[in-house]
C-alpha positions in Angstrom: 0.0 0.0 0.0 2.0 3.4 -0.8 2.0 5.9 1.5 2.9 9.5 1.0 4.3 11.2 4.4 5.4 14.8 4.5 6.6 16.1 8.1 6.2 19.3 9.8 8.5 20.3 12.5 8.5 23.3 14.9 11.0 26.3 14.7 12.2 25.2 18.4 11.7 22.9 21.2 7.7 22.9 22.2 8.4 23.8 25.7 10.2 27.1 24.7 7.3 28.1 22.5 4.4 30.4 23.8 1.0 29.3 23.2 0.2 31.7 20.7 3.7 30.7 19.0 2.2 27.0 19.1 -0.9 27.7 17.6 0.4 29.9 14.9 2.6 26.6 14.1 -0.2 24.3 14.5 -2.7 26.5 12.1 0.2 26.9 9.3 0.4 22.8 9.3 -3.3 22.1 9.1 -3.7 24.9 6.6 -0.8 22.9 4.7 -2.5 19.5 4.8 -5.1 18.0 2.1 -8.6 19.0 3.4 -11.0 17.4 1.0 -11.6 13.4 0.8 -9.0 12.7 3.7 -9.3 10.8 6.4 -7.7 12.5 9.5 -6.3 10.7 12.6 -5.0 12.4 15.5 -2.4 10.0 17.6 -0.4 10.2 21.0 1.7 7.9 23.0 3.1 8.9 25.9 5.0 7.4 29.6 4.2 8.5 33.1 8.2 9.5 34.1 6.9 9.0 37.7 5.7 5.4 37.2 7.1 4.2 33.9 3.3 3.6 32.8 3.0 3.9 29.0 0.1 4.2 26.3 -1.0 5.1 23.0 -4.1 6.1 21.4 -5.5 7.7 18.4 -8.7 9.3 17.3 -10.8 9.6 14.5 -14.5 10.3 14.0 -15.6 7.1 13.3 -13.2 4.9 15.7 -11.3 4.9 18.8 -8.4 3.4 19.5 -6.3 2.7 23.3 -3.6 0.4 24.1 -1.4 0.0 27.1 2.1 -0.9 27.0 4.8 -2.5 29.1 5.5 -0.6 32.0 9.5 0.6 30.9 8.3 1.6 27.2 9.9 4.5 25.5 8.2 7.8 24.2 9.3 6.9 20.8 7.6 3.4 21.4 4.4 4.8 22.3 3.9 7.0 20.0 5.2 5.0 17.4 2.0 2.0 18.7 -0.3 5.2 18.4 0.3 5.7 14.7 0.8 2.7 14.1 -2.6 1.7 15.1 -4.2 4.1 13.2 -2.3 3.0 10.0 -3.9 -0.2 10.6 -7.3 1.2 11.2 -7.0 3.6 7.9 -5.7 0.8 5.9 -9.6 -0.5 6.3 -10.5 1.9 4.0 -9.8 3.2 0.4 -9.8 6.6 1.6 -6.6 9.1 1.7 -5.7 9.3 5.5 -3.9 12.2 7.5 -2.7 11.9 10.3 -1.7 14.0 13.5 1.0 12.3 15.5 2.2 13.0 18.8 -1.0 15.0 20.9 -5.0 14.5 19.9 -5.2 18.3 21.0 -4.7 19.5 17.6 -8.5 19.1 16.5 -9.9 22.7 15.4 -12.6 22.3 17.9 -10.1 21.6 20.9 -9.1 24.2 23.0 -6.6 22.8 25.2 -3.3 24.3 24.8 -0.3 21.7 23.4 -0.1 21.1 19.8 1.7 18.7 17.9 5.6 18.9 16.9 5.1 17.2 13.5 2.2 15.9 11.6 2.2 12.9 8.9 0.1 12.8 5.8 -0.6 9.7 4.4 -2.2 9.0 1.0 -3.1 5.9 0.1 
């Protein structure tokens, strides 16, 4: 199945971004990505640093997806299971797919406050 990926990255390191910085970054990527006919998928992974918990997820507006991993898992792991698992969901249809690694918080209806570092489309 091809895929076509093209990733966004920010200027700097998130956490030395302010919020408006963040969402100016976050608007000029989704303004960037296909609109019409695509699928979109937002993912996340992420480990508790306290307890070494990990998970993943991703989102779309048809499905859900959530999945615990082995206590000890990496960030790179989780969020790698999070898009992964929505490959794997979007590969169910013959629709073109984008997705939104690394925070489901990049929706244009959601008003919490991180955004993502880099966003993957994928056309299939």
């Amino acid at each position: 199945m091809p895929w076509n990926i093209s990733i966004t990255q920010l200027s700097s390191k998130k956490a030395s971004l302010s919020h408006p910085e963040l969402r100016r970054h976050a608007q000029r990527a989704e303004n960037a990505a296909p609109q019409q006919g695509v699928e979109i998928y937002y993912t996340d992974g992420s480990v508790d640093p306290t307890t070494g918990r990990a998970a993943a997820a991703f989102v779309h507006p048809t499905s859900i997806g959530h999945f615990r991993l082995p206590d000890g898992s990496s960030t790179l792991q989780a969020e790698l299971v999070g898009l992964l698992k929505a490959l794997e969901d979007a590969a169910s249809t013959q629709n073109r797919q984008h997705c939104h690694p690394h925070r489901l918080t990049q929706r244009p209806q959601d008003t919490r406050t991180t955004t993502p570092d880099r966003q993957h489309h994928h056309n299939n």
